[in-house]
C-alpha positions in Angstrom: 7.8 -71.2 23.7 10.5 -69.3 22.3 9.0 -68.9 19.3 6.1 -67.0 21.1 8.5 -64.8 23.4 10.4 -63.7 20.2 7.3 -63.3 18.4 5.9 -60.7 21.8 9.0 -59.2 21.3 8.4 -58.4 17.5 5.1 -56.8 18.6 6.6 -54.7 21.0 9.3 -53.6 18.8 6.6 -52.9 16.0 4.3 -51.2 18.5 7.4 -49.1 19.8 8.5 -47.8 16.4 5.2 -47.4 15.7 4.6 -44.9 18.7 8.0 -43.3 17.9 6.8 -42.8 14.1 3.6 -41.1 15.0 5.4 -39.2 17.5 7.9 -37.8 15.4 5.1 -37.4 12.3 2.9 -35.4 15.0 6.0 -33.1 16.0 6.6 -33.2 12.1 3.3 -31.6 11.7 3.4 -29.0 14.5 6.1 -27.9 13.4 4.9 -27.4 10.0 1.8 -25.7 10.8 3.6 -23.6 13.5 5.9 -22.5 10.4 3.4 -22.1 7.8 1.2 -20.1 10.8 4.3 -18.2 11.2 4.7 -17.0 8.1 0.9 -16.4 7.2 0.7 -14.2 10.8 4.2 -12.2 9.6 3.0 -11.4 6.0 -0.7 -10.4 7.8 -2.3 -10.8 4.3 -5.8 -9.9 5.3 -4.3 -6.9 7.7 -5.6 -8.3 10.6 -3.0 -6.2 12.5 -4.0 -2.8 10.6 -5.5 -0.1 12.7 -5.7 3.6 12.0 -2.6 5.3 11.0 -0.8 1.6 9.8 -1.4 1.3 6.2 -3.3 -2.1 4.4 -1.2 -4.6 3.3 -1.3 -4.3 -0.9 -4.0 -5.8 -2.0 -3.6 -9.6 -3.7 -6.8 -11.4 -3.7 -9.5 -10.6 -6.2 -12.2 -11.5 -3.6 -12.6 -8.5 -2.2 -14.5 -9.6 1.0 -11.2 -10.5 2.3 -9.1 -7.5 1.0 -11.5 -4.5 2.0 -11.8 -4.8 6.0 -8.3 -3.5 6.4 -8.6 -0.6 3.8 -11.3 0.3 6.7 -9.4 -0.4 9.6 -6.3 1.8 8.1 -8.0 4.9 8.6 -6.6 6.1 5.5 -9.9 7.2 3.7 -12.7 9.3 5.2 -15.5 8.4 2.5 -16.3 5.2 0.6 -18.4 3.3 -2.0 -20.5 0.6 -1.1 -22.6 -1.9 -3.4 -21.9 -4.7 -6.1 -20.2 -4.4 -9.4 -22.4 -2.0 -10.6 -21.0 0.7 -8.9 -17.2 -0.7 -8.9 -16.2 1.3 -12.4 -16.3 5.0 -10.0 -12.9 5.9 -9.7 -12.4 7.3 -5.9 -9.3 9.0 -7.1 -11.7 11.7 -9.3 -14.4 11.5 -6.9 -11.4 12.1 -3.6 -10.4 15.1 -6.3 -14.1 17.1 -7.1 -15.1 16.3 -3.4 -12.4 17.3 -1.8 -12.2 13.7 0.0 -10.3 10.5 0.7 -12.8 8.1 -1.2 -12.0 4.0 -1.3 -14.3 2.4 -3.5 -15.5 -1.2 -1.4 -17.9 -2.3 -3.8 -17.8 -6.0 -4.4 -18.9 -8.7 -7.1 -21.6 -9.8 -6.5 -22.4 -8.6 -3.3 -25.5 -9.3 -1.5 -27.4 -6.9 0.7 -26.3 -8.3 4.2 -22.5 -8.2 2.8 -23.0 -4.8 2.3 -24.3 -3.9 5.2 -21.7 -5.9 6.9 -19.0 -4.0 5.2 -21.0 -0.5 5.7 -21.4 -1.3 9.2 -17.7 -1.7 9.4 -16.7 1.7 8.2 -19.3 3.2 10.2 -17.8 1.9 13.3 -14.1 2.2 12.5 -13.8 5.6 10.8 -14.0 8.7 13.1 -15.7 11.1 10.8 -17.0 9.7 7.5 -17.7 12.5 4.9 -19.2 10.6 2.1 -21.1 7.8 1.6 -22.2 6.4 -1.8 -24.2 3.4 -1.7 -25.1 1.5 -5.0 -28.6 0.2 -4.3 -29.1 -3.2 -7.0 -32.8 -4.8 -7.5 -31.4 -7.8 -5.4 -32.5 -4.7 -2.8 -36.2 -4.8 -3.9 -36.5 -9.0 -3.4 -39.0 -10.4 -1.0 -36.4 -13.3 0.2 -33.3 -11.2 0.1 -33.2 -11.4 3.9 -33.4 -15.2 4.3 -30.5 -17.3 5.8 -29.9 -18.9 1.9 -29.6 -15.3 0.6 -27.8 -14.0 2.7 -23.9 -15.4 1.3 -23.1 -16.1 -2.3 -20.6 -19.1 -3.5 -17.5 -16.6 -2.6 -16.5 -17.0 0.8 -17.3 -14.2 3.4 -15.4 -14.2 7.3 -17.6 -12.4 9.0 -14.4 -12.5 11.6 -13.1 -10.0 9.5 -16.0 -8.0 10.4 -16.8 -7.9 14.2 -14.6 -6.0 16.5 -13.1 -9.2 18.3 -9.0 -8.9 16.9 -8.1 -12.7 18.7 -11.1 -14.5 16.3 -9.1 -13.3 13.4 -6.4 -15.5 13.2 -7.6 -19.1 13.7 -9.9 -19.1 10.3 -6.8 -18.1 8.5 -5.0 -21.3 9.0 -5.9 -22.9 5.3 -4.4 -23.3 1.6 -6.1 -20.2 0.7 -4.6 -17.7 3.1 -1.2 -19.6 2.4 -1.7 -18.3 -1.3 -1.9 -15.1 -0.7 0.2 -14.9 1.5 2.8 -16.3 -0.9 1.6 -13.8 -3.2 2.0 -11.3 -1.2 5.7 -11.9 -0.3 5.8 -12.5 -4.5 4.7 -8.6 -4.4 6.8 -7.5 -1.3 10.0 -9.0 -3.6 8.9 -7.2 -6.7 7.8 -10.4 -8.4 4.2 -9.5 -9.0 2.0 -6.4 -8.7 -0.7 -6.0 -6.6 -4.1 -7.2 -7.5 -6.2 -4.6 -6.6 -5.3 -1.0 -5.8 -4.7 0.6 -3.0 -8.0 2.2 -2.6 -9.7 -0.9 -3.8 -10.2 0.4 -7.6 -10.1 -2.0 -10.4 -11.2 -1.6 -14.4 -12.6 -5.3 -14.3 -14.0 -5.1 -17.5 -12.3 -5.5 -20.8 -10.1 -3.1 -22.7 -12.3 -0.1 -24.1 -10.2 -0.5 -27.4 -11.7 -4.2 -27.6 -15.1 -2.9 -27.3 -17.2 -5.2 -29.8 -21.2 -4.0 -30.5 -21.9 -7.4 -31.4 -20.3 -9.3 -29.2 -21.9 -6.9 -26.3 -25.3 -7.2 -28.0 -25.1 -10.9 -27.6 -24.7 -11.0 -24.2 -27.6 -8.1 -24.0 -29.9 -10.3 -25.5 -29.1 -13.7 -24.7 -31.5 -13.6 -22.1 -34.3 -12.6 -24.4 -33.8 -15.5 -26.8 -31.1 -13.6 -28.6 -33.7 -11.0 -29.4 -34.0 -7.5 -29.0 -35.8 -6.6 -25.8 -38.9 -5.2 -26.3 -38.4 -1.5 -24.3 -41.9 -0.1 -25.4 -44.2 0.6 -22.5 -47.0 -1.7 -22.0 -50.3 0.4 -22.4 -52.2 0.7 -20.6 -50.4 -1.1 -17.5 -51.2 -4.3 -16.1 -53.7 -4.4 -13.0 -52.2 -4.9 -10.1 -55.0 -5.7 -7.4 -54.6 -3.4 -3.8 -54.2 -7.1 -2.2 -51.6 -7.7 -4.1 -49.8 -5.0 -3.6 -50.2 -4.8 0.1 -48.3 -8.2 0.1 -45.2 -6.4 -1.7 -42.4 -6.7 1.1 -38.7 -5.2 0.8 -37.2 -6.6 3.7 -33.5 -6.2 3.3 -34.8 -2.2 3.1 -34.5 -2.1 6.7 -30.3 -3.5 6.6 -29.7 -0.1 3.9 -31.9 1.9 6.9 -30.1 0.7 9.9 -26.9 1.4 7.8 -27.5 4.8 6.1 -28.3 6.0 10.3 -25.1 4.5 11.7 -23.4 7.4 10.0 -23.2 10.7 11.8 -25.1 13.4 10.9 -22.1 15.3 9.3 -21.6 12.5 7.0 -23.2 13.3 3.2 -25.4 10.0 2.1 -26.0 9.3 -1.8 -27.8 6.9 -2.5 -27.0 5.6 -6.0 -29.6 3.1 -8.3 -27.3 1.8 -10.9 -28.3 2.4 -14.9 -28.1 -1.3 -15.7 -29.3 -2.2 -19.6 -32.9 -0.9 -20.0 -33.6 -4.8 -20.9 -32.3 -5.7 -17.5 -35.5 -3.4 -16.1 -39.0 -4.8 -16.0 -41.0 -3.5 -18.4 -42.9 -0.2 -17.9 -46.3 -1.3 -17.0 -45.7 -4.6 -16.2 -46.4 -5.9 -12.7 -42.6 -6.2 -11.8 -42.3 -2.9 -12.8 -44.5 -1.5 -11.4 -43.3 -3.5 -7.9 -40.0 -1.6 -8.4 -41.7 1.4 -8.6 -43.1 0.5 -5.4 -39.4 -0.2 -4.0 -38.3 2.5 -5.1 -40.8 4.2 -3.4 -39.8 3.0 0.1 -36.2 3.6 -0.9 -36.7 7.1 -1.2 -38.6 7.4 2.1 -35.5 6.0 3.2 -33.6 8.3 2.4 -35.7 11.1 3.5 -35.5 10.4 6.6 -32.0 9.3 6.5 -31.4 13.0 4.7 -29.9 11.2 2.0 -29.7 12.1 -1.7 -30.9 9.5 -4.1 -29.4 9.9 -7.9 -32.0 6.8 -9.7 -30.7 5.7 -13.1 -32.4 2.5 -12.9 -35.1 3.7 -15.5 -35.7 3.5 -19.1 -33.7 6.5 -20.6 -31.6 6.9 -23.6 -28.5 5.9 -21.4 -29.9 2.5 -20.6 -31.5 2.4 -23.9 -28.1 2.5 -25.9 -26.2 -1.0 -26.4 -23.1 0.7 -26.9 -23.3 1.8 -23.7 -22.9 -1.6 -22.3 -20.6 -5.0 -22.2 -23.4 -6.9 -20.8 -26.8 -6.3 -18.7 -25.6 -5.2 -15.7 -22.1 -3.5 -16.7 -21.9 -0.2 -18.7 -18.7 1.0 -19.9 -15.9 3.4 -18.7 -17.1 6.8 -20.1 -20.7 6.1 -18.5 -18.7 5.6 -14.6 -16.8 8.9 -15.8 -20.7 10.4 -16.6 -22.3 9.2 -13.1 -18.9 10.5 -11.3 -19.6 13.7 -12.8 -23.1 13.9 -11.6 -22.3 12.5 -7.9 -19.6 14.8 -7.7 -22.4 17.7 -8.5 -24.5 16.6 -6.0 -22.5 16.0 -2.8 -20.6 19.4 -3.7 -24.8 20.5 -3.1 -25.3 21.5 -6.6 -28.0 21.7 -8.7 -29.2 18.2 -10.0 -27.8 17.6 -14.0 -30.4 18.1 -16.5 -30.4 14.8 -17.9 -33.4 12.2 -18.7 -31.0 9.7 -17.2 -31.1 10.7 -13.8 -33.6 11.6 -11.5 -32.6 13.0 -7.9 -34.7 13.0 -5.3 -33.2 15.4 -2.8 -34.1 15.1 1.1 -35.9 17.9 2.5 -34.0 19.7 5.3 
């Protein structure tokens, strides 16, 4: 018997410190998080507390979707750059200088239509009088599934609470290693430890070193998708037929998301609408089918932006810009003197000049 009442005892006693040990590991861990929350919600990485006139916090994440709401939110610029990659070599320092505006540049890697608009959207809402609007328009535009659920988000994270106009939804998704990290960074940067990723107006030179340009090496990645061949530019002659069914079925969904955005701006507000000169071998072929669907794209892009009274400036064609390799570092990504080139001609247009004579560009003007 007292074998068994010492032995009750021992289970009490363990069940006692175990209750005690839990309870100070739980208080442990509240405390913890509360500190770590603390800290995340003081340094205010992602700017949740920016508004107009408060500046965005430097900028030390490379995913941009993250960075960028709080460059809008600052009120700081009064015209922007919207699109993927493809348009993120356009200083907005010499565009803000020959238009006589505040320009950010918000493209992002990668981005997918419905990012865009999101982002778009964004700046339509939160800045009082938008001047400019450049909008890089990518053949991820022109596909027929570009709207679907699966489409809509790539692998890199996007918190669409960033987005919205709710403030008190910002703060519990940002509760997690990564926010820690840049936060960390951040307070890295604030100390003097290590620059900002990104500038202040969201500008990067992401590609390599112009001194390292390599031909070859360029001309590798060019071609690797053509068997490590030339592409074969010539047009195809005569063109392959396309059947009216056929082309009746042609849809461009996500056409409607560039739309709805380009008419959330106010009529004051200059729209340019920008296709990107990616590699020539990046195009379909002239003549071919898929061609002659981006054609058709393009067609509805342009109706677009006629009733939108937006400018389009179309380098996606075949022309001895995108015909040169040496303008390139791969398919999609042309090198620094070209985004000095297209700044040039952008500039040109939203000051209302004549269109460049160039075979590189063809401007489709809206009639007013």
């Amino acid at each position: 018997m007292a074998n068994e009442i010492m032995a009750g005892a021992d289970t009490v006693g363990a069940a006692r410190r175990w209750r005690g040990w839990s309870g100070a590991f739980l208080v442990a861990a509240a405390a913890l998080t509360a500190l770590l929350f603390g800290f995340i919600a003081v340094l205010d990485p992602y700017g949740v507390r920016v508004e107009a006139g408060r500046p965005a916090r430097p900028l030390m994440d490379l995913n941009q979707r993250f960075m960028y709401p709080q460059i809008v939110r600052s009120g700081a610029f009064d015209s922007a750059v919207f699109g993927t990659s493809t348009l993120r070599l356009l200083d907005p320092a010499i565009l803000s200088r020959g238009l006589s505006a505040r320009f950010a540049n918000l493209g992002m890697n990668a981005a997918t239509p419905w990012e865009q608009a999101q982002l778009a959207g964004l700046f339509a809402r939160r800045v009082a009088a938008p001047r400019f609007v450049i909008w890089g328009v990518d053949q991820t535009w022109c596909e027929a599934d570009a709207t679907d659920a699966a489409r809509r988000l790539t692998p890199r994270p996007f918190p669409p609470w960033l987005y919205d106009d709710d403030a008190w939804n910002d703060w519990p998704g940002q509760l997690n290693v990564t926010t820690l990290e840049i936060a960390l960074r951040l307070a890295a940067h604030r100390l003097g430890l290590q620059p900002q990723r990104l500038r202040g107006d969201g500008y990067e030179v992401f590609t390599p070193p112009e001194a390292t340009y390599d031909l070859a090496r360029a001309r590798f990645h060019l071609y690797r998708g053509h068997g490590g061949h030339a592409p074969e530019l010539a047009p195809l002659t005569p063109p392959v037929p396309v059947g009216a069914a056929e082309r009746a079925a042609w849809r461009f969904p996500a056409l409607a998301w560039l739309e709805q955005g380009l008419a959330a701006f106010p009529a004051g507000t200059r729209r340019l609408v920008v296709l990107p000169p990616v590699h020539a071998g990046a195009l379909p072929r002239e003549g071919s089918a898929a061609w002659q669907r981006l054609e058709a794209c393009k067609a509805q892009i342009a109706a677009i932006a006629a009733r939108r009274q937006a400018i389009v400036a179309d380098y996606a064609h075949a022309s001895p810009l995108t015909r040169e390799d040496a303008n390139y570092w791969d398919p999609a990504h042309y090198r620094l003197p070209i985004a000095r080139r297209i700044e040039a001609d952008l500039i040109a247009l939203g000051r209302g000049e004549p269109a460049p004579a160039d075979p590189a560009l063809t401007v489709l003007a809206p009639h007013r």
